[in-house]
Each structure stands twice: as C-alpha cells, then as structure tokens.
C-alpha positions in Angstrom: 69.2 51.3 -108.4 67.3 54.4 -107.1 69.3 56.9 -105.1 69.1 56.5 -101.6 69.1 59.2 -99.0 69.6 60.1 -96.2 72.6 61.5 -94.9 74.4 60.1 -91.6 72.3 60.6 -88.4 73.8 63.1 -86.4 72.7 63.3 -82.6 70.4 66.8 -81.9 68.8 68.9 -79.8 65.2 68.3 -78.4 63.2 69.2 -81.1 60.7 71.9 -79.5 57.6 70.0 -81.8 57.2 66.4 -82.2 58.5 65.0 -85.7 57.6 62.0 -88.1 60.4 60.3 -89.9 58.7 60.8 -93.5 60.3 58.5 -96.8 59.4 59.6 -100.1 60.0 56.1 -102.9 60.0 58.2 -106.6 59.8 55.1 -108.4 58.6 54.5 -112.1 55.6 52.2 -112.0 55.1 51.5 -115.2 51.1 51.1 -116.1 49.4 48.1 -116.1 53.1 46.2 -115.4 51.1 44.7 -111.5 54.3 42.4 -110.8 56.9 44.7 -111.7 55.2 47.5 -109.2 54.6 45.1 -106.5 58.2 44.2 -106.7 59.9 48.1 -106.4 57.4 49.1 -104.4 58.2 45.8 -101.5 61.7 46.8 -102.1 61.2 50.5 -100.9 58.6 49.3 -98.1 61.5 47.0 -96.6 64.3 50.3 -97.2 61.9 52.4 -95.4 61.6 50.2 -92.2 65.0 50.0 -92.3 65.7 53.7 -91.8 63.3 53.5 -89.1 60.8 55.9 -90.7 57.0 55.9 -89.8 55.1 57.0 -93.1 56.5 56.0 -96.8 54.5 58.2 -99.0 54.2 56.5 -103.3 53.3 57.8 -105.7 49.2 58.3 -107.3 48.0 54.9 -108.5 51.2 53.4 -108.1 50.0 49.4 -108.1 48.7 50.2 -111.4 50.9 52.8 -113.0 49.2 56.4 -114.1 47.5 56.5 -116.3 45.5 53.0 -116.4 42.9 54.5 -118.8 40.1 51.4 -119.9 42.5 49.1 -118.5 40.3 49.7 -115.5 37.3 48.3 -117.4 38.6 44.7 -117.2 37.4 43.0 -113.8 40.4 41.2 -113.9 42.4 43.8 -113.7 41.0 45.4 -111.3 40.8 42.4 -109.4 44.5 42.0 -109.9 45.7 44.8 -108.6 43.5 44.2 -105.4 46.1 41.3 -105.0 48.7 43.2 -105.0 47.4 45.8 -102.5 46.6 42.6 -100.1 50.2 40.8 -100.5 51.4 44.4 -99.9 49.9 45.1 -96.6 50.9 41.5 -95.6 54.6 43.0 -96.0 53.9 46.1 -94.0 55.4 46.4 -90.7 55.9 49.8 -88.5 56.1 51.6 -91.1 52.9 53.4 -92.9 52.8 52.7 -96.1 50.2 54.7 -98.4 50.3 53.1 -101.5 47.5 54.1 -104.7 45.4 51.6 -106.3 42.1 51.2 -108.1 39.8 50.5 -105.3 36.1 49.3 -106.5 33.2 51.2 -104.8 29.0 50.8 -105.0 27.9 52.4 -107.8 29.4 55.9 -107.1 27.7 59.1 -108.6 29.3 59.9 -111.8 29.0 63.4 -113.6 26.5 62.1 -115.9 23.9 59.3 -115.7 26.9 56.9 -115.5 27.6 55.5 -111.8 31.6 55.0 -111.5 32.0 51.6 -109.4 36.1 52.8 -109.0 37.4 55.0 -107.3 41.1 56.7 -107.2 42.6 55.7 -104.1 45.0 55.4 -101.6 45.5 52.5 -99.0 47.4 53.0 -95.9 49.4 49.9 -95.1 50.4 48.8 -91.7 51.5 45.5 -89.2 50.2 43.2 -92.3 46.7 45.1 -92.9 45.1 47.5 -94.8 44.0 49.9 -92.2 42.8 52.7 -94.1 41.2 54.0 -97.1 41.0 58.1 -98.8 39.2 58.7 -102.1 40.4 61.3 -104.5 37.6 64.1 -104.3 38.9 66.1 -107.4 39.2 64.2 -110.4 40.8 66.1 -113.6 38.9 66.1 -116.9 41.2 68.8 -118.7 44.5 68.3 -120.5 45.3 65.0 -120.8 43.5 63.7 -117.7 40.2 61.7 -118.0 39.6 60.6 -115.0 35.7 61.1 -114.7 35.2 58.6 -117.4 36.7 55.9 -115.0 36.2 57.0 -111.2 33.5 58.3 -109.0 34.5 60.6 -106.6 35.5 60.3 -103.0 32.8 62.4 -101.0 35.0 63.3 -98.1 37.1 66.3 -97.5 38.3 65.9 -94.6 39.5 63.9 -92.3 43.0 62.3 -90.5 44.8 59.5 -89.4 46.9 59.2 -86.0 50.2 57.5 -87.2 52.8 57.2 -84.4 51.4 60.0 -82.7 50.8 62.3 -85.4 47.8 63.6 -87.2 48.1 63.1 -90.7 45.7 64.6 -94.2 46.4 62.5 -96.3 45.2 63.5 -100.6 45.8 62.2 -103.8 47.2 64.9 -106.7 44.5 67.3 -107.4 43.1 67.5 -104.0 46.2 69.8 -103.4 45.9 72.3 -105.8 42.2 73.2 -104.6 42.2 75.4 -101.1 39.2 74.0 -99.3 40.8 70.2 -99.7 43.6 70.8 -97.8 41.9 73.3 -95.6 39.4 70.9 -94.5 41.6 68.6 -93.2 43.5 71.2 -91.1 40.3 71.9 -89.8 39.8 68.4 -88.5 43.7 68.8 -86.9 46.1 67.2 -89.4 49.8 68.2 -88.2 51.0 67.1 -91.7 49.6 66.5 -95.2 50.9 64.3 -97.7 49.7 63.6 -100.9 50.6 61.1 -103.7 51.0 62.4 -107.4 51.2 61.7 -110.8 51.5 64.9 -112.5 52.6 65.2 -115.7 55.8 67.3 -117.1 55.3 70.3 -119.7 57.5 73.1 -119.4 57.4 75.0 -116.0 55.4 72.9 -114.3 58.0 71.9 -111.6 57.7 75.8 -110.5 53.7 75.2 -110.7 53.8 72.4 -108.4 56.3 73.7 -105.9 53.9 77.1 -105.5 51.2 75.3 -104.8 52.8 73.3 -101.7 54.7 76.1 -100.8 51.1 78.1 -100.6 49.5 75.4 -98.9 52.4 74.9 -96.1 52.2 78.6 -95.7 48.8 78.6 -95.6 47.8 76.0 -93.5 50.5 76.7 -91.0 51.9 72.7 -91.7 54.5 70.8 -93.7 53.6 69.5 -97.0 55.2 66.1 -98.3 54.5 66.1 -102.2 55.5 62.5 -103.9 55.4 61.7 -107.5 57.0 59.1 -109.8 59.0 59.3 -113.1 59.0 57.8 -116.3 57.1 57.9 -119.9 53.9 56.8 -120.5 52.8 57.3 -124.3 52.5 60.6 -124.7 52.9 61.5 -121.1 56.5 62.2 -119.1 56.4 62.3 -115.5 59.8 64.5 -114.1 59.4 63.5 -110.3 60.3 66.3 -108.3 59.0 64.9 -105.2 59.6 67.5 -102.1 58.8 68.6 -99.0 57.7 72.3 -97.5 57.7 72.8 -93.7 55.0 74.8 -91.7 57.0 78.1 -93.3 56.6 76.6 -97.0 60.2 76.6 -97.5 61.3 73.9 -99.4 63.8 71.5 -97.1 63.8 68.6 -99.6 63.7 67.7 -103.2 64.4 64.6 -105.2 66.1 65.2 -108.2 64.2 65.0 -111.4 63.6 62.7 -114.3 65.3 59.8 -111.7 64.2 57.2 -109.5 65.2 58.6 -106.1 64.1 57.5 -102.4 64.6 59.9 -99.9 64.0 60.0 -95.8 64.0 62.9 -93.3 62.2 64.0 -90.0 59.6 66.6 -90.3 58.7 68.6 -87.5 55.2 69.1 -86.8 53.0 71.6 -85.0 51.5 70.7 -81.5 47.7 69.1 -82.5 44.4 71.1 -81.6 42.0 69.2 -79.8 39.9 67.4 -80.2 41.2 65.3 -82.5 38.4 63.0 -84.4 41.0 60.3 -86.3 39.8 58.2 -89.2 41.9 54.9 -87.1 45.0 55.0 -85.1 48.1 52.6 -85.9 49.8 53.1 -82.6 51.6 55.7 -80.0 54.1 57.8 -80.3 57.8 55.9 -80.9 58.6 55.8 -77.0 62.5 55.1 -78.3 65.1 58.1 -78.3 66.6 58.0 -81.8 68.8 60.4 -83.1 67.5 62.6 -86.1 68.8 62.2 -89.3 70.8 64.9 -91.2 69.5 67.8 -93.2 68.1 66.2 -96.3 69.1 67.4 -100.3 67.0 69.9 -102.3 68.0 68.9 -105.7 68.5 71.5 -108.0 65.4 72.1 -110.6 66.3 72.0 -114.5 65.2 74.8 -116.7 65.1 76.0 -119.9 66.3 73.6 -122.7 67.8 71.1 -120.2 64.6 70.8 -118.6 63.1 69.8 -122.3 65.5 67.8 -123.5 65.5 65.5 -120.5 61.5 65.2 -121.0 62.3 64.0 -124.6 64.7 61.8 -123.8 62.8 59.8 -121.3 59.8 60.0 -123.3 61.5 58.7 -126.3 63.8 55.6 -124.1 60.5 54.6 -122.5 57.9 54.3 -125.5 60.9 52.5 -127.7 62.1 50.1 -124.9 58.7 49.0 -123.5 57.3 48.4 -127.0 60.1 46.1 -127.0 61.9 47.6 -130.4 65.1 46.6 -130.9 66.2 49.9 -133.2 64.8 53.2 -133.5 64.9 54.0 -137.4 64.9 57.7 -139.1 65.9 59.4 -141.7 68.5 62.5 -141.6 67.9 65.2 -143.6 71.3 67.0 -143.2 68.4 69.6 -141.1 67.9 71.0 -137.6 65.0 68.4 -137.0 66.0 65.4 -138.0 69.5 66.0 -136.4 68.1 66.3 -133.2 66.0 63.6 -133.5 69.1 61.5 -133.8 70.8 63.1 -130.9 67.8 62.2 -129.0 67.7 58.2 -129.6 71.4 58.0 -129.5 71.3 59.7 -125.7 67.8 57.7 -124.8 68.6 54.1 -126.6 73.2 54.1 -127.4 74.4 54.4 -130.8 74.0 50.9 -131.5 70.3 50.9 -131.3 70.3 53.8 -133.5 70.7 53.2 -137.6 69.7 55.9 -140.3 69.1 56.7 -143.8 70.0 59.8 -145.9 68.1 59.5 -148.9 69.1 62.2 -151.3 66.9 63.2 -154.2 66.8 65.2 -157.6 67.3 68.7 -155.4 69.1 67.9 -152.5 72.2 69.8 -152.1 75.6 67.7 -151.7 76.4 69.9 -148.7 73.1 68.4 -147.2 74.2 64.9 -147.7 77.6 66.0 -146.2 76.2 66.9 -143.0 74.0 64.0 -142.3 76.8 61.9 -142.5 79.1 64.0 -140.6 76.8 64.2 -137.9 76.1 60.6 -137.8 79.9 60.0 -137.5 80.1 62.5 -134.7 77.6 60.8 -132.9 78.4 57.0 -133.7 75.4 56.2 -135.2 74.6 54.1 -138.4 74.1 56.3 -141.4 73.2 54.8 -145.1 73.6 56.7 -148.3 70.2 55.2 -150.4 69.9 57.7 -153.3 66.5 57.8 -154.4 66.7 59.8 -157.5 66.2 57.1 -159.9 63.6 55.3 -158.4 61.8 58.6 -158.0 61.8 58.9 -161.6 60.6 55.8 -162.4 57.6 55.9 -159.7 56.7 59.2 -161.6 56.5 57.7 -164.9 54.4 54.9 -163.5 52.1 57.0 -162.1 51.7 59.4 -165.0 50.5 56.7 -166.9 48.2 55.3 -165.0 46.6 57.8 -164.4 45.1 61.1 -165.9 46.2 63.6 -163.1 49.6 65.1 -165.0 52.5 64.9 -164.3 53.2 64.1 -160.7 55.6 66.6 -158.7 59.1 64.7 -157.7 58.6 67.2 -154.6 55.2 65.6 -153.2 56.6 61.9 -154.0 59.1 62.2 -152.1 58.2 62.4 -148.7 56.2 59.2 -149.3 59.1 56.9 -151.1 61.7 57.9 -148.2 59.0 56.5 -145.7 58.9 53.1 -147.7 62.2 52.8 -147.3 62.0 53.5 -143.5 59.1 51.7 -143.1 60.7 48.1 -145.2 63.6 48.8 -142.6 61.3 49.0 -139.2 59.8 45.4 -140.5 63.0 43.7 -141.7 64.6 45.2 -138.1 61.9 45.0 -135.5 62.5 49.0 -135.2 60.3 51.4 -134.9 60.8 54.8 -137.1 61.0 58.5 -135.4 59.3 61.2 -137.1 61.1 64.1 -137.5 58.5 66.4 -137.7 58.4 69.5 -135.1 55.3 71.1 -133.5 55.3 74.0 -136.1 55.3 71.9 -139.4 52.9 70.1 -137.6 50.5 72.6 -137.0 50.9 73.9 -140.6 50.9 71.2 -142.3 54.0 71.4 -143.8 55.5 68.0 -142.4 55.5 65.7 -145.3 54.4 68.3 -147.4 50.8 67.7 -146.1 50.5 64.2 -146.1 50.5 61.5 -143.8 54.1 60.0 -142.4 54.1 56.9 -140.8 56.6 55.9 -138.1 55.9 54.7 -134.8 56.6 57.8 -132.5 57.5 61.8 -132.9 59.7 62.8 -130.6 59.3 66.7 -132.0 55.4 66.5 -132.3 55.1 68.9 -129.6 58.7 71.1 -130.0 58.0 74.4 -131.9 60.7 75.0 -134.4 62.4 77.6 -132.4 62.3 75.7 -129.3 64.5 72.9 -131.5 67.3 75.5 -132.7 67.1 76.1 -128.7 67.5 72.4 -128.0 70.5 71.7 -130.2 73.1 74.6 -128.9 72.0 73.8 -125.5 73.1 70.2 -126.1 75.9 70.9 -128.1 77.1 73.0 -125.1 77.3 70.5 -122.4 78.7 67.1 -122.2 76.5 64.1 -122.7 78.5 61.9 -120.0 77.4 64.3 -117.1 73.6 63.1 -117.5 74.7 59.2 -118.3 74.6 59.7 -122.0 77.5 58.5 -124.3 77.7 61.2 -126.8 79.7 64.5 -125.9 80.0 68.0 -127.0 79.5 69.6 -130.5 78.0 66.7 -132.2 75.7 68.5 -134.4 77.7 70.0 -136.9 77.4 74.1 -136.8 76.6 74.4 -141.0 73.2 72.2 -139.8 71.7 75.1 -137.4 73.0 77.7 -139.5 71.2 76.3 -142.4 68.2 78.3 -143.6 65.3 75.7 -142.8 63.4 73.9 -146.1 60.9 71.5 -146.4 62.0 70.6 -149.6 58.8 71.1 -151.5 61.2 73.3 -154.1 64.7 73.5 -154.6 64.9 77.3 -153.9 61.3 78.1 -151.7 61.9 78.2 -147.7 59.6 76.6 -146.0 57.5 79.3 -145.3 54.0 80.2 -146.9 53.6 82.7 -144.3 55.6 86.4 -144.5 57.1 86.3 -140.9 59.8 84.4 -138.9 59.6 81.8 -137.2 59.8 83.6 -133.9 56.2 85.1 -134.8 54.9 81.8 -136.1 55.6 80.0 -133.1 54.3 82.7 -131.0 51.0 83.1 -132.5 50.5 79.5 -132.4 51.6 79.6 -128.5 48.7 82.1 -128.4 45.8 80.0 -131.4 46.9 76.6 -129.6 47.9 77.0 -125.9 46.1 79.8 -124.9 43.3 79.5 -127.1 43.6 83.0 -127.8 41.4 84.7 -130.5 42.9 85.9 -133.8 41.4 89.0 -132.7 43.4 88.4 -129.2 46.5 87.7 -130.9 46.6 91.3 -133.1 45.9 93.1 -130.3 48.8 91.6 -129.1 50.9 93.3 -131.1 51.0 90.7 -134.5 50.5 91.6 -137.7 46.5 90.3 -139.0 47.1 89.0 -142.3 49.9 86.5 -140.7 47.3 85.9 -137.6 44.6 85.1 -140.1 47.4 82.7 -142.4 48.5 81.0 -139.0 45.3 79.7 -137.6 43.8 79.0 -141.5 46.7 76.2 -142.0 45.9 75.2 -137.9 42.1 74.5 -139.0 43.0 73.3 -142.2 45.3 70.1 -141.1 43.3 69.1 -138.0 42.4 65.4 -140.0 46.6 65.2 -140.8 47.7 65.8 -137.3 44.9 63.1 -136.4 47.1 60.7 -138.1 50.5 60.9 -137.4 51.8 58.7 -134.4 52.0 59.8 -130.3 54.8 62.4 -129.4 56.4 63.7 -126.0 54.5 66.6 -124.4 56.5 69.3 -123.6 54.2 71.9 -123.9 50.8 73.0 -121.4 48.7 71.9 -124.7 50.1 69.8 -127.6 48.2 68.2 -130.4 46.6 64.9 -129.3 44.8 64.4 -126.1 45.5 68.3 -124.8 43.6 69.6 -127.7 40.7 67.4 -128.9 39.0 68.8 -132.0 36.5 67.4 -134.7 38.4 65.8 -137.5 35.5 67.4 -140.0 34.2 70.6 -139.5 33.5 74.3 -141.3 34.2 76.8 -138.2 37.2 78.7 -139.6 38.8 81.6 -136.5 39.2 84.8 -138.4 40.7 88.1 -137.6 37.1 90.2 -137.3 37.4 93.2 -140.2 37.6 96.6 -139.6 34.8 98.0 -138.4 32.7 95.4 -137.2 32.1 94.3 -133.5 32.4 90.7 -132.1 30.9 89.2 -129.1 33.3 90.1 -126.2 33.5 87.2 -123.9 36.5 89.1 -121.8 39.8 87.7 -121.3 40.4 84.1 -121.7 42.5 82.5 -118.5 43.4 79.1 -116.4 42.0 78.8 -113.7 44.0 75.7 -112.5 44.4 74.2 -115.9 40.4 74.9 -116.9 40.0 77.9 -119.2 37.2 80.2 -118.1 36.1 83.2 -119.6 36.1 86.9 -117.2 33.3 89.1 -119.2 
C-alpha cells in the first residue's frame, strides 16, 4: 500500500491568503495495463475526498502509463482508455481530479507533413463529469522521448480554471521547464500551477527537476505542485519525487523516491488579479471552517550510489516481474560485474528467484571459482559449478575440422558456450538471463569479447566500470533490510573488488587495449558519449590524444554490437539505446585533428534543456 500522508490536523491561525487543500497520488501506472490504472487511480480519487482536499494532481498520461509509444496507433486502445477517463469522472465528486490520458483531436498540425489526431492531455474530473481539458504544448523529441511521432500539440499557453475559489495553470511535464508556459498562465491570474509528470531518472535529475519549480515559484511569485509516478518501464525508471514549492520556491513537501506515496497539504495562495478570464468554474469557495492540516514531510533526496542503485533495482524487479519470468538467470564470474549483477536480482526479485552458474574454463583461476561461490553463499542465492573445459575442447576440435579457419581460440569460444548454457537454463526455467556487461565494455566492445550475448535484460548496460566498483562498497556498507531488501552487509566478498578486472580473452592480458585507467576511460567516454564532445574537445580537456583517439575508434567501431544486445536501466543523461541513436553502418570515424591543421570551430557544445546546440 502507498504511504499516506498527512499528519493530524491541528487547529490554526487565519491564514492571511486563501489556501487549496492540494493531494499528490505518486502511483506506478504501468503502460498500457487500462484496468489496473483505473483501479489505483479510483482508489486515490476516493482517499483524496476523504481528506477533504479540492485538487488531486496524477501523474502525465496516467490512464495509459508513460510511455504508450505505437500503442497509441491502435483505435482500440485509444478508444479504451477514453472508457476509463469516462467511468473515472463518473466517480469524481468534490474533489478535482486531473488525471492524463490520450485524448483524440482533428487532425492536429504535426512537425512535418503528418497531422497528429492525439494529443497529450489532461482531464479535470469533477461531480461525475469531465469538465475540462489542457493540451501539452511542448512535446520532447530528445533523449528518450518521442512524442512528436504520436501527438500534435496543444496550441494554448495560457489559460486557468476556478476550482473552489482558486485560479489554477494547470501543464503537463515539459510545459514547466520552458518560461513563457508557465508565465503565460500567470498572466491570465493563476494563483497556483500544477503540473503532471513523467520524467524519467538518470543521475541528478531529482536536483534538475527541483530547480526548475523552485525557479518557477520564485519566478512567478506562486506555489508549484510538481507530480510524478514511479516505476520501470523498459529501459526507463521513473524515481517520483513529487513536491511542492510555495510562492518563495522553497520546497514545503516531497514524496519520497522510487515509492508509491500519496501525500495531502493546504497551499496558500496569493490574492487573484482581476479580471480573471477562467477556462470553467467547478464551484465557490468551501464556505466550511476546517482546520488545516499539519506541516507536510519533505523526504529526503538520495544521492550518489544510493541514488543508482535504487534506479537499478526497480528497473531490473519491474522488466523481470511484468514479463512474467519466474527466475532471473546469470552467470558469476568470481568479477566486480557479474557480482553486482547478483546483488541486484537478489535485492529486486529474493534469493529464490535468483539461480546462477559459474562455469570455469581452461584459464580460470581457482580463486575465481572460490569467490563466486562464496558470494553466492553470502547472499543465498543458487550457485552451480558446470566446468566447461572439456566441452570447450571438444567444440574446438569440431570446429577445426570443419572448417579451414585454424585453430579456433578457447578465449573467443567461450563467451558463446557459457551463454548456451544460460540460455538452455532460461528455456527449461521460464527465466530470463541478466547480462553482466557494464557501460564501459560496452562501449568498447569488450563484453563478450566483441560478440553478441544474448540474455533478456542488462542491468549494467548503462553503469561505467567505475561507477560499479562505486556501487558495490556503497552496498556493502549499508544494510539491505533498511530499503526492504533481504540481503545485509558485506555480501560481496572484498578479494572480488580488489581483483584486478579481466575479460578473460588471455590468461595474463587485463582487459585493457587502451594505456590508461579506467578513471580516464570512463571519463572520456562521459565526454565522446554524453556530452558529445569532440576528440579535439576532450584533449583540450586535459586527456592524453593517442587514448582520446583509441576511446572513440572502439565507440565507432561496435555501434552494430551494442545494437544487439538486450534493453538496460538508464542511469545516465545518455546511454546506448534510444538516448543515442546512430547508424548501424557507416564510415564517419571522430579523430583527434593533427598537429597543425585547423578544424571548423562550431564553439562550445551545450544543453539547452536537454537539446544540444552549438554557441559559435
């Protein structure tokens, strides 16, 4: 059950400015899943009504679940969740309700020669009817976002709605985080603005969200209510954070994250300007005397490796559970990687829903073998010892002679054999396997020694390799039971982060083509990959040009192997998948400019909002 706020009312002073009672529901609306979302979201219209508020503000697209993506192509489905925004408002009493759906429109103006016939919406719900409509006016097209290839957009800034009394702006997600939005409906005498969100985690971007409606409350001279959902969606984590920033922008509320949370408080407003030019009016002011509710929480925000983790973990308990696998399946290494990995599904899924191989070869050390089973004892986990040394051999030989390529390297087979064996074990189970591979190897091409892994999901595919070492001793540290996980302290064994890191191509080689750490790696592909900085960028930035030049050379080169390897959590402003779209095939190769010569300067590369731009 979601945790329910608020604290006991408390009898006050007359407040010197009017206030709404304002709920937030956090909920996880999980896409396309129409019933299930109908059903949490009734359940936190009837709580709200119950703590007498007047506006309960969901999350973006919340009949639906974020992202719908071409689900929105199917009539039916659109058609569907127009049902469930009817039966909705049939429920809705005093309270406001503004809920987000898929709302059809007439052949709205696309971007291109395309009409949209949807549109990104919000209803507000109220006494059994649907008695308003707003249209999101920005729609994202960067990152992961598409949402030009579905909606049109709405054509009006401004605007507000009386509720109880008060003026209220009401926007969807990016509509916030663009001035003249907002603005515009403080023009027209909105005393509050709310706005309904899905926004997406990566690391940071709680302290991105809350400067934004801190600005904007500041700004505008108004209080801000921000609401968002939680939950994983494919590739996509959503943290919550819902809050709320009076007319000063301080925060005075904040869910906490990664949970389902529903919180209610009474927001004072600023006396309305006149004249007031209201989209519809629900009715007056509450004429009752009620006393105000307590101060509300502000949850405290997790950072650094915490903050991470938690994204994994949801990300990894949602994709296995809604895909309806009964084990998550992986093999441990006796490394830093797949030892997290492990950590990870036991925390998201419970031990028993957890079984792995070690699958020693030719070259693997005993002391490798060692760990993998220690740590699968310190966790609880399943562990099986299936030595592959033999059969190795024997696929070798086989191969050898049938074909005329040589003899074929024990090191490049057996990547591929311990996948067989995962993969036999996924069918046989009804599991689905974890890849173990981090960001870094991915980007280099060193997971699998270059070649395609299959598994069902990659919990890692966005983690660079120092973030991981970061990851382990921060969950080593703390005690699993105090964030509802089973597994305690110290469960990955200290020899496995001490080891020096191998991909096992050799017995002896480190797995490191490159003549730097991985502190340098990692940044210079924060800079190639995130920042889409320039090799030329990136030595002026202090790193050395023959490692610059070797960095982004295996980035080009491996763009058709990271095309293939399953969906992973985002943690990061741009992973590989959706964030970073690039041509399988192509020749352009980034390079370092020599000595000498002069490149096209087109200035210094920066976001603007999460769109990069060039300053020349």
């Amino acid at each position: 059950m979601p945790t329910i706020w608020p604290a006991p009312m408390r009898p006050a002073a007359a407040p010197t400015a009017r206030s709404l009672r304002v709920a937030i529901g956090q909920l996880w609306l999980p896409v396309g899943d129409l019933d299930g979302n109908h059903r949490r979201i009734a359940e936190t219209m009837a709580w709200a009504e119950e703590q007498g508020s007047d506006l309960l503000v969901l999350p973006e697209l919340a009949i639906t679940g974020y992202p719908p993506e071409d689900l929105v192509h199917h009539p039916d489905f659109v058609g569907d969740n127009l049902e469930v925004l009817t039966s909705l408002a049939e429920l809705a009493e005093d309270c406001v309700t503004v809920v987000g759906f898929v709302d059809p429109v007439e052949g709205g103006p696309g971007p291109d020669s395309t009409p949209r016939y949807l549109a990104n919406a919000v209803a507000l719900l109220y006494r059994g009817e649907v008695r308003g409509r707003y249209h999101k006016v920005l729609l994202p097209n960067y990152g992961v976002f598409d949402e030009r290839r579905y909606f049109a957009a709405g054509e009006r800034f401004g605007g507000t709605w009386s509720l109880h009394g008060a003026e209220v702006g009401v926007l969807v997600c990016e509509d916030l985080w663009r001035a003249d939005v907002p603005d515009a409906q403080t023009g027209d005498g909105a005393q509050i603005i709310v706005s309904a969100n899905a926004s997406p985690y990566h690391r940071g971007k709680q302290a991105e969200r809350e400067h934004t409606v801190t600005d904007t409350a500041r700004r505008c001279g108004l209080p801000v209510v921000y609401a968002a959902g939680v939950g994983g969606q494919d590739e996509v984590v959503f943290d919550g954070g819902s809050m709320i920033a009076d007319a000063s922008g301080r925060i005075v509320a904040r869910t906490p994250a990664f949970t389902q949370s529903r919180l209610v408080t009474d927001v004072d407003l600023p006396a309305a300007p006149e004249p007031i030019r209201s989209t519809f009016t629900c009715r007056p002011q509450r004429a009752e005397e009620r006393p105000r509710l307590g101060a509300p929480p502000v949850a405290r925000v997790p950072e650094g490796p915490e903050e991470v983790y938690r994204a994994l973990v949801e990300g990894v308990a949602a994709y296995v559970d809604r895909n309806e696998h009964r084990l998550a399946l992986l093999g441990l290494s006796g490394g830093v990687d797949s030892a997290l990995v492990a950590l990870l599904a036991a925390d998201a899924l419970d031990v028993h829903r957890v079984h792995a191989l070690t699958m020693p070869g030719p070259q693997t050390p005993s002391e490798a073998t060692a760990d993998a089973l220690d740590l699968a004892d310190r966790i609880g986990l399943r562990c099986d010892v299936v030595d592959v040394t033999d059969e190795l051999e024997r696929v070798a030989s086989t191969l050898e002679a049938a074909t005329d390529a040589g003899p074929m390297a024990g090191e490049v087979l057996l990547p591929s054999l311990r996948a067989v064996h995962l993969s036999a074990l996924a069918e046989r189970t009804d599991g689905i396997v974890l890849v173990t591979s981090n960001k870094t190897e991915t980007a280099l091409g060193y997971a699998g020694n270059g070649l395609v892994l299959p598994g069902g999901f990659a919990p890692l595919k966005d983690v660079p390799k120092t973030l991981v070492y970061d990851l382990c001793r921060w969950r080593n540290a703390v005690d699993g039971e105090a964030f509802g996980w089973r597994v305690g302290t110290g469960a990955i064994p200290q020899r496995i982060i001490d080891r020096q890191p191998s991909a096992q191509r050799t017995p002896t080689r480190p797995d490191r083509e490159i003549p730097a750490g991985y502190e340098d790696v990692d940044a210079i592909l924060e800079g190639f990959v995130e920042r889409a900085a320039s090799p030329d960028v990136l030595v002026e930035e202090g790193f050395d040009a023959l490692v610059v030049e070797r960095v982004v050379e295996l980035v080009d080169r491996n763009e058709r192997t990271r095309a293939q390897l399953p969906p992973g959590v985002k943690v990061t402003s741009r992973g590989f998948g959706r964030d970073r779209r690039l041509p399988l095939t192509h020749e352009y190769r980034a390079q370092v400019t020599p000595r000498g010569e002069e490149r096209t300067d087109l200035g210094a590369a920066q976001l603007v909002g999460e769109e990069l731009w060039f300053e020349g």
